[in-house]
C-alpha positions as CSV (number, residue, x, y, z in Angstrom):
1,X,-88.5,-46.6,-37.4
2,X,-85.2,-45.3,-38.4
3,X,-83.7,-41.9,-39.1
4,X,-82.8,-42.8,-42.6
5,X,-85.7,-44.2,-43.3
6,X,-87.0,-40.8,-42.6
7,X,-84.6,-39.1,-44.4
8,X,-85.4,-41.7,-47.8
9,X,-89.1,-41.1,-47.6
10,X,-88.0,-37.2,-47.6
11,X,-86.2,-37.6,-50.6
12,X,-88.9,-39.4,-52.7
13,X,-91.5,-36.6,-51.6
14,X,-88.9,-34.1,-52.2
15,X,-88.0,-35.6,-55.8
16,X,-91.2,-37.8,-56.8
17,X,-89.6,-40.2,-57.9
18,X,-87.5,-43.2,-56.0
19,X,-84.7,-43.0,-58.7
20,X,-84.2,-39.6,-58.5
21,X,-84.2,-40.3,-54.7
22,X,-81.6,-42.3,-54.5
23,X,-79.4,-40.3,-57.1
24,X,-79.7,-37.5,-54.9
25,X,-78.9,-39.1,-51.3
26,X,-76.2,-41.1,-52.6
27,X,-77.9,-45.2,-51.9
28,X,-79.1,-47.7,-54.4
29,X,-82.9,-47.4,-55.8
30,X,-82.8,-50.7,-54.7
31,X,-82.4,-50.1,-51.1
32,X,-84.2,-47.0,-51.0
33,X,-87.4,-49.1,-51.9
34,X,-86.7,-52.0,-49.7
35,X,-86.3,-49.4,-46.3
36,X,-89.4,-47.2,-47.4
37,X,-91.3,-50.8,-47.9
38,X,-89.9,-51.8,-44.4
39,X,-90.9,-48.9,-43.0
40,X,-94.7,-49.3,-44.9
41,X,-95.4,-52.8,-42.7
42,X,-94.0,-51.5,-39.3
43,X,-96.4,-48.3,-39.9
44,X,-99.4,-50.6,-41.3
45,X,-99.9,-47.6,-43.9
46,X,-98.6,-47.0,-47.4
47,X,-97.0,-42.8,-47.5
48,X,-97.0,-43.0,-51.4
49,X,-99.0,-43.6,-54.2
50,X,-97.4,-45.8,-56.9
51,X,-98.1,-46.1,-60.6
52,X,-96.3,-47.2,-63.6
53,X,-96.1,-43.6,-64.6
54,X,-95.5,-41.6,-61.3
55,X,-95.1,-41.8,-57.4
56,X,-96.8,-39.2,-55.1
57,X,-97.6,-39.0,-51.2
58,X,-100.9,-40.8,-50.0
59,X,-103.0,-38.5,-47.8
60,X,-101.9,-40.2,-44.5
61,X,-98.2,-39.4,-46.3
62,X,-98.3,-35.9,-46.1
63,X,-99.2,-35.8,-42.5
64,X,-96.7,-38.3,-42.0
65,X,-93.9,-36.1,-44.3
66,X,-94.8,-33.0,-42.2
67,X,-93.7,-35.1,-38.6
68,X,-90.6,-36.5,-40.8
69,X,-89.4,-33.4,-41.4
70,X,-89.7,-31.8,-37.8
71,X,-87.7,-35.2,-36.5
72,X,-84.9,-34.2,-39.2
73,X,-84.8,-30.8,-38.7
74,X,-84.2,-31.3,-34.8
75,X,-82.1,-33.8,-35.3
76,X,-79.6,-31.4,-37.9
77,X,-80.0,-29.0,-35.3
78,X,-78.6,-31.3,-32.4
79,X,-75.7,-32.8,-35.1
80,X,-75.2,-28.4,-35.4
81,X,-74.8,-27.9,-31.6
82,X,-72.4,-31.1,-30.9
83,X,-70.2,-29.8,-34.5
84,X,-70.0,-26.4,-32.5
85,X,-68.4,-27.8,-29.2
86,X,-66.0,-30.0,-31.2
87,X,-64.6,-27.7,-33.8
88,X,-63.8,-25.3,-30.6
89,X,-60.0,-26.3,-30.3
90,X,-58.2,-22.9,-30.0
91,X,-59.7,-19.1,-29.7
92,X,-59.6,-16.0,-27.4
93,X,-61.8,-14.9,-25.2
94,X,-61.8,-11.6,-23.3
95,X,-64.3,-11.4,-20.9
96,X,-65.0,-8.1,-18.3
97,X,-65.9,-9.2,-15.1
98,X,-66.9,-6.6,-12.0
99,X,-64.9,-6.6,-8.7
100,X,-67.5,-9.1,-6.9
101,X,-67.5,-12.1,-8.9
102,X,-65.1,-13.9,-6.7
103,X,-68.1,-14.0,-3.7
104,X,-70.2,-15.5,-6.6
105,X,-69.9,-19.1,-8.1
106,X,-68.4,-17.5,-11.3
107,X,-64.8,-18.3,-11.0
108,X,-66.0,-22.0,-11.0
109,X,-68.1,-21.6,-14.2
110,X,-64.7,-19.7,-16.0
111,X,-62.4,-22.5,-14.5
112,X,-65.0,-25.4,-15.5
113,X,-65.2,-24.1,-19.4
114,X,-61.5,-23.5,-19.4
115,X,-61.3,-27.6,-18.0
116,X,-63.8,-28.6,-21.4
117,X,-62.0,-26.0,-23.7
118,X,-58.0,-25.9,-22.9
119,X,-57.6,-24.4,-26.0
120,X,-59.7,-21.2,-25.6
121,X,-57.7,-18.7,-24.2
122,X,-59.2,-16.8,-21.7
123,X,-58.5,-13.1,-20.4
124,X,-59.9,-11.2,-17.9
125,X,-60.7,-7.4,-17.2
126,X,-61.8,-6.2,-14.2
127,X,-63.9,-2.7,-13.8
128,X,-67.7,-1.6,-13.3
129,X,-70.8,-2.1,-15.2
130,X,-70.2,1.2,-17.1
131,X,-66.5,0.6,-18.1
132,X,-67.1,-2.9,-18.9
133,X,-70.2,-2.2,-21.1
134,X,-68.2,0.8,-22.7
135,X,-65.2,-1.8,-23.5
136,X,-67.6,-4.2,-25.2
137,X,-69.6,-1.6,-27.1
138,X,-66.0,-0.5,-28.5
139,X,-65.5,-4.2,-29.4
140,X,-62.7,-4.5,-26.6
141,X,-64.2,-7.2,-24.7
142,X,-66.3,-10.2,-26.1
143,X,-68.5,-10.3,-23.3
144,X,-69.2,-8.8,-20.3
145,X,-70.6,-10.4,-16.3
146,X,-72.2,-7.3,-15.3
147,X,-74.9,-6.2,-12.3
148,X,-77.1,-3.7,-14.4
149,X,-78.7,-4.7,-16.8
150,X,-80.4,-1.5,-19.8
151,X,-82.9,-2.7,-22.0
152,X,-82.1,0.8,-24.3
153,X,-78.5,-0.6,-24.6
154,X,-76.9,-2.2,-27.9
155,X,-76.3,-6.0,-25.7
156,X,-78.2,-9.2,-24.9
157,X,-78.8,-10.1,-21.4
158,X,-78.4,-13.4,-20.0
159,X,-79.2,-13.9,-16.0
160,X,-76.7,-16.1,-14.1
161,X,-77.0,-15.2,-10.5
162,X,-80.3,-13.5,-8.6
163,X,-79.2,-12.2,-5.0
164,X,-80.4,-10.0,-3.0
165,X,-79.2,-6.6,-1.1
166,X,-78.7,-6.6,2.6
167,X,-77.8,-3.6,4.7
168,X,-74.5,-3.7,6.9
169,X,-74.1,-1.4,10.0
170,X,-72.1,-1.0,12.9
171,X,-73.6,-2.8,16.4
172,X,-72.8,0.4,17.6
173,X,-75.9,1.8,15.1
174,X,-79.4,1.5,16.8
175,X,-80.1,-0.1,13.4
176,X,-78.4,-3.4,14.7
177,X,-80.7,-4.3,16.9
178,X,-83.3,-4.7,13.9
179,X,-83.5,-8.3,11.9
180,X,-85.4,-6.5,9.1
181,X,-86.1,-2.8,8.4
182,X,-87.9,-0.6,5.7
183,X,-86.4,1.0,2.9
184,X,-87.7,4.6,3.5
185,X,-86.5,4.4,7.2
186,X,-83.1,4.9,6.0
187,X,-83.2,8.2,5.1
188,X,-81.5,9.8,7.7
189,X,-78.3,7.1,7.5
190,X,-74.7,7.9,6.2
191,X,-74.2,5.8,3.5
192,X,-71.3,4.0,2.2
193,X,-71.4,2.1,-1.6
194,X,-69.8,1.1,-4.7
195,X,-69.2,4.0,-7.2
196,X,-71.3,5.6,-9.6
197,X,-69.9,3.2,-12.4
198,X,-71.4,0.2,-10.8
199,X,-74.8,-1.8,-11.4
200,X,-75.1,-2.0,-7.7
201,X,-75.3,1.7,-7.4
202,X,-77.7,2.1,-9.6
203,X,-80.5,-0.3,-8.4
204,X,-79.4,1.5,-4.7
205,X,-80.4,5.1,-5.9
206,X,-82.8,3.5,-8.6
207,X,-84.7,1.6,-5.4
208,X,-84.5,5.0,-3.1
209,X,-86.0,7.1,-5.3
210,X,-88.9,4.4,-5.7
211,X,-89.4,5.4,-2.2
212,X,-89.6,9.3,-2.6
213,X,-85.6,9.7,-1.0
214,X,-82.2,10.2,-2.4
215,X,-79.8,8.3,0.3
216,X,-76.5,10.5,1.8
217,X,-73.7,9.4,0.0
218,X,-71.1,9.7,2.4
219,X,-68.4,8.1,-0.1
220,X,-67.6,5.1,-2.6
221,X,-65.7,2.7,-2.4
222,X,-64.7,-0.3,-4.9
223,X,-63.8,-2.5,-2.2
224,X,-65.8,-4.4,-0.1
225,X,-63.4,-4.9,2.9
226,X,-62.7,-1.4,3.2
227,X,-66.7,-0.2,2.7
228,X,-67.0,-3.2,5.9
229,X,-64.5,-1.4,7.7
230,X,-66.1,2.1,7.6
231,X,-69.5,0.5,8.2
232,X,-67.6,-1.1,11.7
233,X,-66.5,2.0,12.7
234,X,-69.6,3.7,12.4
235,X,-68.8,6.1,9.4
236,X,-72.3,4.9,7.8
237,X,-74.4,1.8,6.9
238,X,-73.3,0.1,3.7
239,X,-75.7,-2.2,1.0
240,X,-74.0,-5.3,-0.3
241,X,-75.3,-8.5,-1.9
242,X,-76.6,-11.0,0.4
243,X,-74.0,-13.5,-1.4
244,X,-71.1,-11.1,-0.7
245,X,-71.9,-10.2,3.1
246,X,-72.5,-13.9,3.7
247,X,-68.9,-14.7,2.3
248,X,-67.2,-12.2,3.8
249,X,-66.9,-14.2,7.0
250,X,-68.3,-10.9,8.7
251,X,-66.8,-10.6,12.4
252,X,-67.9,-8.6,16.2
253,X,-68.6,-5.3,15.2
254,X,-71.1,-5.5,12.7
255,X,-74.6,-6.6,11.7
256,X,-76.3,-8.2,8.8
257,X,-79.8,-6.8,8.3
258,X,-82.5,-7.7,5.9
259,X,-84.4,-4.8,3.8
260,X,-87.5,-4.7,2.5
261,X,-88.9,-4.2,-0.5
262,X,-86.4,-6.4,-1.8
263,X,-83.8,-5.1,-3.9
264,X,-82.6,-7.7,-6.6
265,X,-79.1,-8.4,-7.8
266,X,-78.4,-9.8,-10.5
267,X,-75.5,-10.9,-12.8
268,X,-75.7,-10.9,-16.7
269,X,-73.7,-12.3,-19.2
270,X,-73.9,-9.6,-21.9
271,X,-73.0,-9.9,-25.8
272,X,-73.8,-7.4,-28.4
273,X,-76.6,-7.5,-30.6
274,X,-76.5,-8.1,-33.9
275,X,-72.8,-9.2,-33.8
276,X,-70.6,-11.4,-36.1
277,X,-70.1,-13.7,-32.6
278,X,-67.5,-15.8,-33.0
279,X,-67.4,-19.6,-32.3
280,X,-65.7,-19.4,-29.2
281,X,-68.0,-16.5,-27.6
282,X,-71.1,-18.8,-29.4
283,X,-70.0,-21.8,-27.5
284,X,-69.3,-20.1,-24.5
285,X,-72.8,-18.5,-24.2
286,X,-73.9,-22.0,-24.9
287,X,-72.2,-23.1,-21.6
288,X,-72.8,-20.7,-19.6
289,X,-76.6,-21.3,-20.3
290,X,-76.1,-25.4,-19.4
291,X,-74.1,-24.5,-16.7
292,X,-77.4,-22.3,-15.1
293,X,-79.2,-25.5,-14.8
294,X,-76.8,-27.2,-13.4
295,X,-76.4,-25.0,-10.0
């Protein structure tokens, strides 16, 4: 069975008639008969009816037509995807990343679709969830890696990366002698996190609150070095993603300590709904999706 057999039995359900058929598709009535014939004695069934006057689908046809037509339409579909990645030889991109993605396997992603698609120019704007999802509501930014994800917000969602939080405290902190501690026994810490702005503020206070507490927020801080270095001198505890802590290469002075319940973190790739996306963003979303599977 071939595809253009397929596509010739298509045509002569479509049309009803093999001369019309073959006007339409572009071959000779001649060879349209012969491959539908062909096709007839591999299958053991005839898929149309023949008379002097006419030519219509047999019963077994029409449940064959209805199979042909799935085949073709997946096949159009996969001809459709492959078109996309090749007519992608020049664009722009601006993408809004948050201050983290570095301790995260993104900056391989960006520099493996830059690799497959030299001509896509690529920029980069660093900020937190709420700038960055600001930017792309204004149409500043194509698409956004962000930590918090809003259902009641204009954008589509894609997950990427699921981490965890960890909290990091001074061994100076009786908390350091603990390998995993509850939530709600926090409540009496100092602590020190991103800002306001950020996704991983939000699930913080978000997971608190879950658990009848609003934590002491001693001070923010963007940067993660300088959040470790409070949280080594004692200052307060800080919250980071398990990913981050563990790449941080943390030294003497400080403790990594599991919480529970779990607090998820997770980076999304968001586009706006509804949007005239462009090839470039449509291919990109494309490979970021294939590249998920592949790590």
């Amino acid at each position: 069975m071939q595809l253009h057999q397929l596509e010739y039995v298509l045509a002569v359900a479509k049309y009803g008639s093999f001369t019309h058929a073959a006007e339409a598709i572009n071959v000779s009535q001649s060879s349209l008969s012969q491959q539908i014939s062909t096709l007839e004695k591999e299958l053991g069934i005839n898929l149309f009816v023949r008379t002097t006057r006419s030519v219509y689908l047999s019963s077994v046809g029409q449940e064959f037509v209805i199979h042909a037509m799935s085949i073709m339409n997946e096949v159009n579909a996969a001809h459709q995807c492959i078109q996309e990645y090749v007519s992608v030889d020049k664009g722009n991109l601006t993408i809004g990343i948050i201050p983290v993605v570095g301790h995260y396997p993104i900056p391989k992603l960006l520099a493996s679709f830059n690799r497959d698609f030299p001509g896509v120019k690529l920029t980069l704007i660093e900020d937190q969830d709420d700038k960055l999802l600001e930017l792309l509501s204004d149409s500043k930014l194509d698409t956004a890696l962000v930590q918090h994800a809003n259902a009641d917000t204009p954008f589509q969602y894609f997950p990427l990366y699921t981490d965890k939080m960890v909290l990091l405290a001074s061994t100076q902190n009786p908390l350091a002698s603990q390998k995993v501690i509850h939530l709600r026994d926090l409540k009496k810490e100092k602590f020190i996190i991103t800002p306001l702005s950020s996704g991983h503020h939000h699930d913080f206070i978000k997971a608190c609150q879950a658990e009848n507490f609003n934590p002491k927020i001693f001070m923010t801080c963007s940067s993660v070095k300088t959040m470790l270095g409070l949280a080594r001198e004692n200052l307060g505890v800080t919250v980071l993603s398990s990913s981050v802590a563990n790449s941080m290469n943390i030294e003497e002075g400080i403790s990594i300590i599991e919480m529970t319940p779990t607090i998820e973190r997770k980076i999304h790739l968001a586009i706006p709904k509804n949007a005239n996306v462009s090839p470039a963003l449509k291919v990109f979303v494309k490979y970021v999706a294939q590249w998920i599977k592949s790590v």
